[in-house]
C-alpha distance (Angstrom), angle and dihedral (degrees) to the residues before:
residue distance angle dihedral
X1 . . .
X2 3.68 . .
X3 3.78 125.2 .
X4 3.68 131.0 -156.7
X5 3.84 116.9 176.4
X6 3.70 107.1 -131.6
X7 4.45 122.6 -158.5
X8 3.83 119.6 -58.0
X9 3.70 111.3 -99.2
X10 3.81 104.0 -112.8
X11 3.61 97.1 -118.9
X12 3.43 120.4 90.4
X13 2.95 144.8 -136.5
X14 4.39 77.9 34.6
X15 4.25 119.1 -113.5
X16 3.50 125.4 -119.1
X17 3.93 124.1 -140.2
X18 3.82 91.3 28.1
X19 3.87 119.1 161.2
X20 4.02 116.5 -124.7
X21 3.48 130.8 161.7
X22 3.80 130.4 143.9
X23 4.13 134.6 -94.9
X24 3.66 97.9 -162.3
X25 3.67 116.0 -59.8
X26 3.74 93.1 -5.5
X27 3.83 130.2 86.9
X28 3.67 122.0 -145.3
X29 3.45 126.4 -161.6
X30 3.95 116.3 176.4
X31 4.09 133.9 169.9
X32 3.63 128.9 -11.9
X33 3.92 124.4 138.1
X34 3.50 153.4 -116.8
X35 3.76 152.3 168.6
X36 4.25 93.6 -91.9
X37 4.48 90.3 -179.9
X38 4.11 102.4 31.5
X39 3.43 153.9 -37.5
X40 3.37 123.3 -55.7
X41 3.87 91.5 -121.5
X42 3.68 87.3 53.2
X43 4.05 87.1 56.4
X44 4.06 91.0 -94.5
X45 4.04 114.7 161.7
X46 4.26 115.1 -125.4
X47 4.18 97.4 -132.8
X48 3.57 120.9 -164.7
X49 3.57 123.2 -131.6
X50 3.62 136.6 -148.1
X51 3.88 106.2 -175.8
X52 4.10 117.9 128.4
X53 3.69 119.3 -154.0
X54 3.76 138.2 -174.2
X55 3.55 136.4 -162.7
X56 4.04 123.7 -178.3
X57 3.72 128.5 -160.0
X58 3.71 125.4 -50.5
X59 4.33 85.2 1.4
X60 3.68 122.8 152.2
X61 3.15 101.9 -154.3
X62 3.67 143.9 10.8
X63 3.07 136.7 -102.1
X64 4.02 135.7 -140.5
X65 3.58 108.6 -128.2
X66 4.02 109.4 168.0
X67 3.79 143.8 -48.8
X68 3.80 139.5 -86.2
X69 3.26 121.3 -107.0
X70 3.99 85.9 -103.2
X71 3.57 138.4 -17.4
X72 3.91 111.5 -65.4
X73 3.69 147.6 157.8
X74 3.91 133.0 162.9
X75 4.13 98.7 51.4
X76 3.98 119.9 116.7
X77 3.92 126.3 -95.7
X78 3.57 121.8 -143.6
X79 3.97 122.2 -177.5
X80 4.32 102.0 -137.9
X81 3.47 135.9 167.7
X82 3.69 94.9 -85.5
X83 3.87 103.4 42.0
X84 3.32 130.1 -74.4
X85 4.22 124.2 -23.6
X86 3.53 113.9 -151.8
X87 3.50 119.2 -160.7
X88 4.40 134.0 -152.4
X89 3.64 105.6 -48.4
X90 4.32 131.4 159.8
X91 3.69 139.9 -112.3
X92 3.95 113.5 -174.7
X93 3.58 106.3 -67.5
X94 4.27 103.6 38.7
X95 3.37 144.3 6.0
X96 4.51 111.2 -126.3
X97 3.47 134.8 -142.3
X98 4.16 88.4 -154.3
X99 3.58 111.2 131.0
X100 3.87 131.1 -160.3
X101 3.61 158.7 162.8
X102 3.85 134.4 -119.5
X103 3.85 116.4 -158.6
X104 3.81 118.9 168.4
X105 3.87 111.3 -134.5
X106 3.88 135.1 -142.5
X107 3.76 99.4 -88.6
X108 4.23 90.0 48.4
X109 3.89 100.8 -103.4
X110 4.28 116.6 120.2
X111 3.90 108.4 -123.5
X112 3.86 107.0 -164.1
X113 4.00 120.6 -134.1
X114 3.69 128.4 -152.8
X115 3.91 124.7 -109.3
X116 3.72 134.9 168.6
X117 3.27 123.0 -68.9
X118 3.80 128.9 -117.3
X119 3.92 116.3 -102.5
X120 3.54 88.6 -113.8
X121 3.95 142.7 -3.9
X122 3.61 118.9 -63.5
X123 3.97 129.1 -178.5
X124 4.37 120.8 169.1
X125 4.35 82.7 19.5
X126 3.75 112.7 157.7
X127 3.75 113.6 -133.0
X128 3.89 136.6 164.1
X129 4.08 131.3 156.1
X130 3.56 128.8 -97.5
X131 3.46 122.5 -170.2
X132 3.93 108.7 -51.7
X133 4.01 97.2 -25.5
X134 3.72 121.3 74.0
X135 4.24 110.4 -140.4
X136 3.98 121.9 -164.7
X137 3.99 120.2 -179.6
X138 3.63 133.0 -177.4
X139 3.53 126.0 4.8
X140 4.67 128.7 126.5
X141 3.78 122.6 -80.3
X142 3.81 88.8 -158.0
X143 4.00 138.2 36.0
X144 3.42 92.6 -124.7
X145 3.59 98.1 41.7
X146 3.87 120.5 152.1
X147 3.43 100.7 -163.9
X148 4.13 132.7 38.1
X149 4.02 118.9 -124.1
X150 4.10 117.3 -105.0
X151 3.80 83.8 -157.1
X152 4.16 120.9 120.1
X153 4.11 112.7 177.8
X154 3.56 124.8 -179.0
X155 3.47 131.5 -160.2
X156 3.98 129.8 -151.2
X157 3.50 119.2 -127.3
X158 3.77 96.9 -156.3
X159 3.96 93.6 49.3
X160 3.68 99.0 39.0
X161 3.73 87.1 159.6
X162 3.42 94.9 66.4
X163 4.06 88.2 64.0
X164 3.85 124.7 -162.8
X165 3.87 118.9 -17.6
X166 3.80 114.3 -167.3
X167 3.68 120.3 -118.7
X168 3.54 135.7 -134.2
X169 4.41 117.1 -80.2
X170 3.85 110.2 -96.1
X171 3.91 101.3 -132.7
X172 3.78 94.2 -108.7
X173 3.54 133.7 76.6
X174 3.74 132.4 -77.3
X175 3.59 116.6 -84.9
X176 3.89 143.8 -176.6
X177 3.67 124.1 -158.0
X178 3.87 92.8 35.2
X179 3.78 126.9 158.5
X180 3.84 122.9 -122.9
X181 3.85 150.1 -179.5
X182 3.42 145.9 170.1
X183 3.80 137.3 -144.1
X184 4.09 117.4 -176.1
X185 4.04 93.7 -77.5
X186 3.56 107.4 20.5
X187 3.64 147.7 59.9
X188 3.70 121.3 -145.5
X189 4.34 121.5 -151.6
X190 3.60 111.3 -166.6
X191 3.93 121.3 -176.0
X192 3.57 130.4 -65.4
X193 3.35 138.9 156.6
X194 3.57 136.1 -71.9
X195 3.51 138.6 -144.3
X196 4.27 120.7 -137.4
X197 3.60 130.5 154.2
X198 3.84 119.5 -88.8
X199 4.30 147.4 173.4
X200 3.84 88.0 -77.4
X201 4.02 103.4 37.1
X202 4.02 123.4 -88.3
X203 3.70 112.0 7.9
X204 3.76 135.0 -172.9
X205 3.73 132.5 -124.4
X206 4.09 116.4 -167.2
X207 3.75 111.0 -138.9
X208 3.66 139.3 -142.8
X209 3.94 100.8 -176.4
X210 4.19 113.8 112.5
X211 3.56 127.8 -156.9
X212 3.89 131.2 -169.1
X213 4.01 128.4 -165.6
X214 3.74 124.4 -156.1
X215 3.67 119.0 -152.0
X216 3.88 107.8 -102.6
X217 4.04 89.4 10.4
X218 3.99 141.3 84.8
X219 3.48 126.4 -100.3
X220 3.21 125.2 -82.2
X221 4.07 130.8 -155.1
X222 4.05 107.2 -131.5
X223 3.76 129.9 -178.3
X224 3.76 115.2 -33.3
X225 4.26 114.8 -117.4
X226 3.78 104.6 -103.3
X227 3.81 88.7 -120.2
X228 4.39 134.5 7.3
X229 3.57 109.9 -70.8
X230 3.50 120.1 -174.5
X231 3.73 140.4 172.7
X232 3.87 89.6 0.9
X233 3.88 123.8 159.6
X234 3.72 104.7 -54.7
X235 3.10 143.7 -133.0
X236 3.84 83.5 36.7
X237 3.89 115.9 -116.9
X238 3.52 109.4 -106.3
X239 3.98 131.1 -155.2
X240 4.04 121.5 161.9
X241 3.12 110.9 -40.2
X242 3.80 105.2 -31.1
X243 3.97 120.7 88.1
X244 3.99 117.8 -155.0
X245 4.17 124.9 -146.6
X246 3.90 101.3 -155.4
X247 3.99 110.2 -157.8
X248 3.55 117.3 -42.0
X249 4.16 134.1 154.1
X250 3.82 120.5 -72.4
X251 3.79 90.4 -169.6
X252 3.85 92.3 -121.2
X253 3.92 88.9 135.0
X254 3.75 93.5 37.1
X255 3.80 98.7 132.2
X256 3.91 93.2 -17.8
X257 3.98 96.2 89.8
X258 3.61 149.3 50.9
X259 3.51 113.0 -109.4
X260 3.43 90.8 -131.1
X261 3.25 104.4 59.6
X262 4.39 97.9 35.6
X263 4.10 107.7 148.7
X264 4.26 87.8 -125.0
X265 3.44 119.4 -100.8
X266 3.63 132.1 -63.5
X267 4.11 132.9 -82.7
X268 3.37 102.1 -170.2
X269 4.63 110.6 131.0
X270 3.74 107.1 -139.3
X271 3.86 104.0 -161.0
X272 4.02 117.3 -160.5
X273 4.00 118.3 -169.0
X274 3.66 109.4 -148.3
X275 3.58 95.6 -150.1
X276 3.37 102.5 55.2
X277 3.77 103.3 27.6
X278 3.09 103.7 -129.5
X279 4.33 146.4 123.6
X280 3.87 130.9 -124.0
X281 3.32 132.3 -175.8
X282 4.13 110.0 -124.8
X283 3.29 115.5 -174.4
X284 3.89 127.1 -99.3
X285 3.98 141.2 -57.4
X286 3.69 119.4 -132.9
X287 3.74 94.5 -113.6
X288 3.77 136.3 44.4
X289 3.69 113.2 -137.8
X290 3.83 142.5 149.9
X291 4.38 129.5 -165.5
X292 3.82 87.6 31.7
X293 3.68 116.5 139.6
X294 3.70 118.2 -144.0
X295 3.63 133.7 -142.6
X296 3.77 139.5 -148.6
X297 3.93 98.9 -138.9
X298 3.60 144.7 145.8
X299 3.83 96.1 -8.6
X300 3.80 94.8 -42.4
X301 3.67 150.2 40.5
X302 3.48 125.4 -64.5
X303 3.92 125.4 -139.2
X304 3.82 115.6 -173.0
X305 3.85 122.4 -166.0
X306 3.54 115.6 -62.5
X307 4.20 145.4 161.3
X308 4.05 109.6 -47.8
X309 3.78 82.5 179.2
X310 4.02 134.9 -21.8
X311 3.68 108.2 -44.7
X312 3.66 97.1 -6.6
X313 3.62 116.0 101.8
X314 3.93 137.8 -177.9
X315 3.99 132.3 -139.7
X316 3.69 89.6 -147.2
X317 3.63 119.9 133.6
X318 4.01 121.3 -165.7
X319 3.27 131.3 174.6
X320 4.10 120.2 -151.5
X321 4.55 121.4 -155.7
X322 3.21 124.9 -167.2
């Protein structure tokens, strides 16, 4: 891959688990959170944010353009026709099944349209498009949830009236923090992490078992990743037949080290070809960063902010070509 770093988002100290996706030639980013005074093991508050930027082609900066409908972080982004849809998501208190689309109008400002809800709350889903129907899997209905849905919808785009239709269970666990893409018939589910009981309350285990759906089909289990990957760049950039994991958590200081003192996450590309089911490692990004959405845009994919390490953040932007 290529990389080009793109402007600084304008909101420092950067967000995690922001939404971004494009409308045409303009890329939105909007919400996320982060600890803005200190750490959280310094007694530092996560806020929620609802801010909504844009940035168009060959910009240097960008520019504030409206405000969520309330503070959120954690949903999915999906890049459609009509801008971008973002699905579920939490603030502090709940996680939402509200669902909704952000266009950018004539004069520059976002207007937000209405779309159906999910069936039930979902925060750290995994969601991507495939062909006309939209499919999200995974994710927590609560906060303090103990265990991580097994449930994928999708929604058609052509029959929105018909809402979300639950699929089929995947033969692996639930999961949070998973990894997905789509291609124009099928659904890809790639790690994760999932949630069991454990000595000190609810614990999590990182996961390296994949998943892919077929429209009209079952589930299938493909190729396992060669190592955990959680919470990677997501939905997955996708060119031809080969999908690419950018950075992401393999869990190896899950429990193991202070938070203070965590090496940053990793930026190590995982590349999986769909036609022969199978992994490569291929090479490393320029940053390390986990909860980042990313964005088809402009050529390229889109990477906005994200976690360089727990609580810390970055207002980076890059953008990756093939």
């Amino acid at each position: 891959m290529r990389w080009t770093q793109l402007p600084d988002t304008p909101n420092a100290p950067g967000v995690g688990g922001a939404f971004a996706g494009a409308h045409g030639e303009i890329l939105i980013a909007a919400g996320g959170s982060n600890f803005p005074d200190k750490p959280f093991w310094e007694g530092g508050a996560k806020a929620w944010h609802d801010a909504v930027w844009t940035l168009k082609p060959k910009a240097r900066k960008w520019k504030e353009a409206g405000k969520l409908p309330r503070p959120l972080a954690y949903g999915v982004s999906v890049g459609i026709r009509q801008g971008l849809l973002c699905i579920g998501g939490a603030d502090a208190l709940r996680h939402y099944a509200d669902c909704f689309i952000l266009s950018v109008a004539e004069d520059g400002s976002v207007r937000t349209d209405s779309f159906p809800e999910l069936p039930r709350p979902l925060a750290y889903a995994a969601g991507a498009l495939v062909g006309s129907k939209v499919i999200v899997a995974g994710g927590t209905e609560r906060p303090d949830a103990t265990a991580a849905s097994s449930a994928a919808y999708a929604i058609d785009l052509a029959n929105l009236n018909a809402g979300w239709k639950e699929l089929p269970l995947w033969g692996g666990s639930g999961r949070l923090l998973a990894q997905a893409a789509g291609t124009k018939d099928t659904f890809f589910l790639f790690g994760g992490v999932a949630l069991k009981p454990g000595a000190k309350g609810t614990e999590r285990e990182h996961l390296a078992d994949c998943h892919a759906f077929r429209l009209g089909k079952e589930w299938r289990r493909i190729a396992d990743l060669p190592r955990p990957v959680a919470a990677a760049a997501t939905p997955c950039p996708v060119v031809g037949p080969i999908v690419a994991l950018i950075g992401g958590d393999d869990g190896s200081a899950n429990g193991k080290q202070e938070p203070a003192s965590h090496p940053g996450f990793g930026k190590g590309i995982l590349t999986y070809d769909t036609q022969f089911d199978a992994w490569a490692e291929s090479g490393e990004a320029p940053i390390g960063r986990v909860t980042l959405p990313c964005a088809r845009w402009n050529g390229g994919f889109a990477l906005v902010n994200g976690e360089t390490s727990p609580a810390r953040r970055s207002t980076e932007v890059w953008q990756a070509f093939a």
